[in-house]
C-alpha positions in Angstrom: 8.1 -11.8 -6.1 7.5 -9.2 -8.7 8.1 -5.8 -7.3 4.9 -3.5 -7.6 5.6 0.3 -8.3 3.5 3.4 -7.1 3.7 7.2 -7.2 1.8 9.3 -5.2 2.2 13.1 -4.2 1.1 12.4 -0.7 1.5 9.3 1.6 0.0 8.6 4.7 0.9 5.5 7.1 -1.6 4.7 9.3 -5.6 5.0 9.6 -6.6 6.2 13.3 -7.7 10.1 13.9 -5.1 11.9 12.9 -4.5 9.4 9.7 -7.9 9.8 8.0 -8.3 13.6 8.8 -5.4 14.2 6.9 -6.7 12.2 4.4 -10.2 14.0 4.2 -7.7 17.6 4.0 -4.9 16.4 1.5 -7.7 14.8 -0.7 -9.6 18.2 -0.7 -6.5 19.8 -1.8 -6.6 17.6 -4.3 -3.5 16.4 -3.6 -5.2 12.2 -4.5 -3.6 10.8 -1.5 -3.2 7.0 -0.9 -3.3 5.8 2.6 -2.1 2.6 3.9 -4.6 1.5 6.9 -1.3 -0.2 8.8 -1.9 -3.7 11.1 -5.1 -2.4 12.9 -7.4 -0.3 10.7 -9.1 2.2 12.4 -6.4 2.6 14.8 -7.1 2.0 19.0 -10.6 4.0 19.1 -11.2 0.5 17.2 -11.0 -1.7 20.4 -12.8 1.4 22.5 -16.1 0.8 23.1 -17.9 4.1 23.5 -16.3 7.5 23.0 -18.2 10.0 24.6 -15.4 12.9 24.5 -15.6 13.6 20.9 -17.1 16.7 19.6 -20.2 16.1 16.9 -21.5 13.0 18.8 -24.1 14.5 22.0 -25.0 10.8 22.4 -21.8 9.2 22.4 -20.9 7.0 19.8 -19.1 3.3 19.4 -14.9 3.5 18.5 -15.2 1.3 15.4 -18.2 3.3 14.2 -16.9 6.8 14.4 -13.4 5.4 12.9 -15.6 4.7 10.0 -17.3 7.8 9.6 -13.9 9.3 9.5 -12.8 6.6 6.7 -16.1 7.2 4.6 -15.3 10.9 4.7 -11.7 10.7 3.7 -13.1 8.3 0.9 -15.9 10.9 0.0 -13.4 13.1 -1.4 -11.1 10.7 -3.2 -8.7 9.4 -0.6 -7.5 5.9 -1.9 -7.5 4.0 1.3 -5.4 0.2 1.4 -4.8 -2.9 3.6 -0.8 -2.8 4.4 1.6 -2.5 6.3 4.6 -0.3 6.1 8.1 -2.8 6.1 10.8 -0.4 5.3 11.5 2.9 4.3 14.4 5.3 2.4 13.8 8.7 3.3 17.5 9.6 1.8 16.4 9.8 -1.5 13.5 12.0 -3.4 10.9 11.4 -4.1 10.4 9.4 -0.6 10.4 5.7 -1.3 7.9 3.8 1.0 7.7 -0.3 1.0 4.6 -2.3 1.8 4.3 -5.9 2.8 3.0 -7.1 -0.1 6.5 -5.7 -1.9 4.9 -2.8 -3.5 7.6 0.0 -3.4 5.6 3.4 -3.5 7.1 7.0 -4.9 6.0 9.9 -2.3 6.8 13.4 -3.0 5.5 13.9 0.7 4.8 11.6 3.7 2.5 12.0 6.5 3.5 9.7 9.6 0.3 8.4 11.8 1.1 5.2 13.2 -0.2 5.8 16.6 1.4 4.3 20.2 0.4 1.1 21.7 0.1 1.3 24.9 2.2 -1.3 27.4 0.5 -3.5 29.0 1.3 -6.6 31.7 0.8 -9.4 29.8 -1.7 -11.3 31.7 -4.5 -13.6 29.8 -7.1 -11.7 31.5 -6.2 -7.7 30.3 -7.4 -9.0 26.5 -10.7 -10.6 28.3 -11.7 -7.8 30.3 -10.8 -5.2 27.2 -13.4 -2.7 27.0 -15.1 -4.6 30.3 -13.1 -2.8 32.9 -9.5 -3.2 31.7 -8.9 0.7 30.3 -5.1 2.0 29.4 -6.6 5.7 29.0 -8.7 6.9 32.4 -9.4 10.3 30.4 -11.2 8.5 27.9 -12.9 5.7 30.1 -12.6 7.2 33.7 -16.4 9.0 33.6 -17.7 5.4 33.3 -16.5 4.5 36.9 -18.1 7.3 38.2 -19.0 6.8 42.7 -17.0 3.1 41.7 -13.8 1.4 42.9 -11.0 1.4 40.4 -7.3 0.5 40.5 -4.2 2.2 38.6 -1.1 0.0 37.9 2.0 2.1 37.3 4.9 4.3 39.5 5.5 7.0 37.2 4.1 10.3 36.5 1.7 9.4 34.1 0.7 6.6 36.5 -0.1 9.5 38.9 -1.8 11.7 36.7 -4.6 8.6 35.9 -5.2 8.1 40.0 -5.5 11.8 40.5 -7.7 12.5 37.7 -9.8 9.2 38.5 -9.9 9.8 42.8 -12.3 13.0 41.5 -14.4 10.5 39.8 -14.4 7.1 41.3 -14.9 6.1 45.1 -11.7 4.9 45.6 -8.8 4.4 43.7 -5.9 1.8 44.2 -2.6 1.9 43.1 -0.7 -0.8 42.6 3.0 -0.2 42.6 5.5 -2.9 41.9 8.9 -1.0 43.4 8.7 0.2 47.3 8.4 3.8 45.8 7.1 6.1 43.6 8.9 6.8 40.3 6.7 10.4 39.8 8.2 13.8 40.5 8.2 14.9 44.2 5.2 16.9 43.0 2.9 14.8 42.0 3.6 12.4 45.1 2.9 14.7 47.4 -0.6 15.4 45.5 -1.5 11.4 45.4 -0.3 11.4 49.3 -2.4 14.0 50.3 -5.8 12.8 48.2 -7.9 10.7 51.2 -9.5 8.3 48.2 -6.2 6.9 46.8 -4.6 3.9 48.6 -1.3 2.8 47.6 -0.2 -0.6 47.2 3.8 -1.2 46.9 6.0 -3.8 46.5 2.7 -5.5 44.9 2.4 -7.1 41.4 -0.8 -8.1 39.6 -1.2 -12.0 38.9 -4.8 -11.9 37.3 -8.0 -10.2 36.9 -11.6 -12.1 37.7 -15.1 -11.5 37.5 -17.8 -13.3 35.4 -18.8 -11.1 32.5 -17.4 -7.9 33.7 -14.5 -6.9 35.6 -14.8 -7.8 39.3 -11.3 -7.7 40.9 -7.9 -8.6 41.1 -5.6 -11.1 42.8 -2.7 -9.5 43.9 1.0 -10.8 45.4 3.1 -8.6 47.8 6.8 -8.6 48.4 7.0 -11.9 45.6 10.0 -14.4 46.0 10.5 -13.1 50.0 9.5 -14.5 53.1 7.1 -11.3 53.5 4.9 -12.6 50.3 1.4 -12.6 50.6 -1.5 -13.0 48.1 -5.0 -11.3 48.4 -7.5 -9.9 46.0 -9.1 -6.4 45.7 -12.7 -5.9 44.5 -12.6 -3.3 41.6 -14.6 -2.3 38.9 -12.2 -0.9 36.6 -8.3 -1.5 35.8 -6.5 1.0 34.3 -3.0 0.2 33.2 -0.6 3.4 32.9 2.7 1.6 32.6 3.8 4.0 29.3 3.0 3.8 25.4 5.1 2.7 22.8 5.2 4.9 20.1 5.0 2.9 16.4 7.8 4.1 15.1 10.5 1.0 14.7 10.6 1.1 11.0 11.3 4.5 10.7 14.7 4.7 13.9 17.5 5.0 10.9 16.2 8.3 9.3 13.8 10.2 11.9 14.9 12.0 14.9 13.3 10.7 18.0 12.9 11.2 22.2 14.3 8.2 24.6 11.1 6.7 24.2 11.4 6.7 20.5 8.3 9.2 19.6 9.1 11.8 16.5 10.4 15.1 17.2 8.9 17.8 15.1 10.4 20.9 14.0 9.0 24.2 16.0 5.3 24.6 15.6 4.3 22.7 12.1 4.6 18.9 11.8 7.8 18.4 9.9 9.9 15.8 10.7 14.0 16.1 10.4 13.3 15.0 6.6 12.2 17.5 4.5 8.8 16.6 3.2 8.0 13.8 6.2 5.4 15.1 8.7 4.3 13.4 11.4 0.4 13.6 13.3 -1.0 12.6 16.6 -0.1 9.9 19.0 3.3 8.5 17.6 4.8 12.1 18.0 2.4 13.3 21.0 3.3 11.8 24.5 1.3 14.2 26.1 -2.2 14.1 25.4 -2.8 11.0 23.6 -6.9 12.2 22.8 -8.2 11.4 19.4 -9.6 15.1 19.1 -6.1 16.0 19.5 -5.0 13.5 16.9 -7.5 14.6 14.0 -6.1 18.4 14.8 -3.0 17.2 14.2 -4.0 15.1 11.8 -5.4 18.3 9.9 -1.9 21.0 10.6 -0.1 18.0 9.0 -2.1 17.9 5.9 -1.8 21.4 5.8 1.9 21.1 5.6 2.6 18.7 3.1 0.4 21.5 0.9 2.5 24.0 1.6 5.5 22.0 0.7 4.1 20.4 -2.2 3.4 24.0 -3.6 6.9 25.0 -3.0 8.7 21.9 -5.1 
């Protein structure tokens, strides 16, 4: 395989929010930047079906179509957008040296890092046929649509808490299906699901499938599996959020970039440098906080921003 050779004064890995905003501002500083689109272009807005949370769009709008608005602007002013996937990477060395799966090795004098989080989910058949039909791993973006319905929330943790409590506001009911006997969350936030009258939980209880004919209907649910206490029944739902964590997309990167336990990138103070001089890093894979694609174009823009600045200092 013949080895393909680029130069470029800015990089950026990755094409959700926070990807092609800082495409639009680095091409605009005419910094000609060439973005590589990663394994799902568009990022997860692209299996969303209707955002209605992001500003500029009073009538909501679908998740593939306002990723490619964002794309056409970035292209607008010059951004050279590619297919590829990023395979490997030497950030020891400068300029930055960036390889692609097709085997072209690309020159970066700055990199911007936007490779998102995936979020975790069970593994069952049935999360992929309900996607965007009542299986939801983001009730901030989602929950308004199960507004006076029944919903359930799989997940112990604190996030897992934060989804019922925001959602028992919203929906009717909300169930919470916890596999352990106990809550993983602080002492805090179980006292707040505890005390809210519209959240039942469900320990000790594992999902086996989801049903319902074109839309989500319910769930069949096991209790106390592998004991002599186990017990199978379904719930009637109309929407399934999982909050069992993201996993930030940040494998290829572990040897050079400082990361948190759950491996998203640690920045430096305010901006959105990296440990590496001249790698930044934008929205979700260093954000386990907020996870919002407004969020990500912000940060999307600050690192943009950034890689100017240190691009005018070399």
């Amino acid at each position: 395989m013949t080895m393909n050779e680029g130069t470029t004064r800015c990089l950026i890995i990755g094409s959700g929010p926070a990807g092609y905003t800082a495409a639009i501002y680095a091409s605009r500083a005419n910094l000609n930047p060439v973005l590589y689109e990663g394994i799902q272009p568009g990022g997860q807005l692209t299996i969303t079906t209707e955002v209605e949370n992001f500003p500029g769009y009073p009538e909501g709008v679908t998740g593939p179509q306002l990723m490619e608005d964002l794309r056409r602007q970035a292209e607008r002013f010059g951004a050279d957008i590619r297919r590829g996937t990023v395979t490997g990477v030497d950030f020891g060395v400068h300029p930055l040296l960036v390889t692609i799966d097709d085997g072209t090795v690309i020159s970066a004098d700055s990199v911007i890092i936007a490779t998102g989080a995936t979020a975790r989910f069970l593994g069952l058949p049935d999360e992929s046929k309900y996607s965007g039909m009542g299986v939801s791993a983001c009730a901030t973006c989602d929950g308004f649509f199960y507004r006076g319905r029944t919903v359930a929330v799989v997940g112990g943790g604190d996030t897992a808490c934060e989804e019922a409590l925001y959602l028992s506001n919203i929906a009717k009911k909300v169930y919470m299906i916890v596999r352990k006997p106990h809550l993983r969350a602080s002492k805090v936030m179980q006292q707040r699901v505890f005390d809210k009258e519209n959240i039942e939980l469900l320990f000790n209880t594992n999902t086996e499938g989801l049903f319902g004919e074109e839309f989500l209907e319910g769930a069949h649910l096991i209790e106390h599996a592998g004991t002599d206490q186990e017990r199978r029944h379904d719930i009637l739902i109309d929407g399934f959020f999982l909050a069992i964590g993201h996993k930030p997309n940040t494998d290829v990167f572990k040897p050079w970039l400082e990361m948190d336990e759950a491996g998203y990138l640690k920045l430096e103070g305010v901006t959105s440098q990296t440990n590496i001089p001249g790698v930044f890093a934008a929205g979700d894979v260093a954000d386990p906080h907020y996870r919002q694609a407004v969020v990500a174009a912000g940060a999307g823009c600050r690192a943009a921003l950034d890689a100017e600045r240190y691009l005018g200092l070399l």
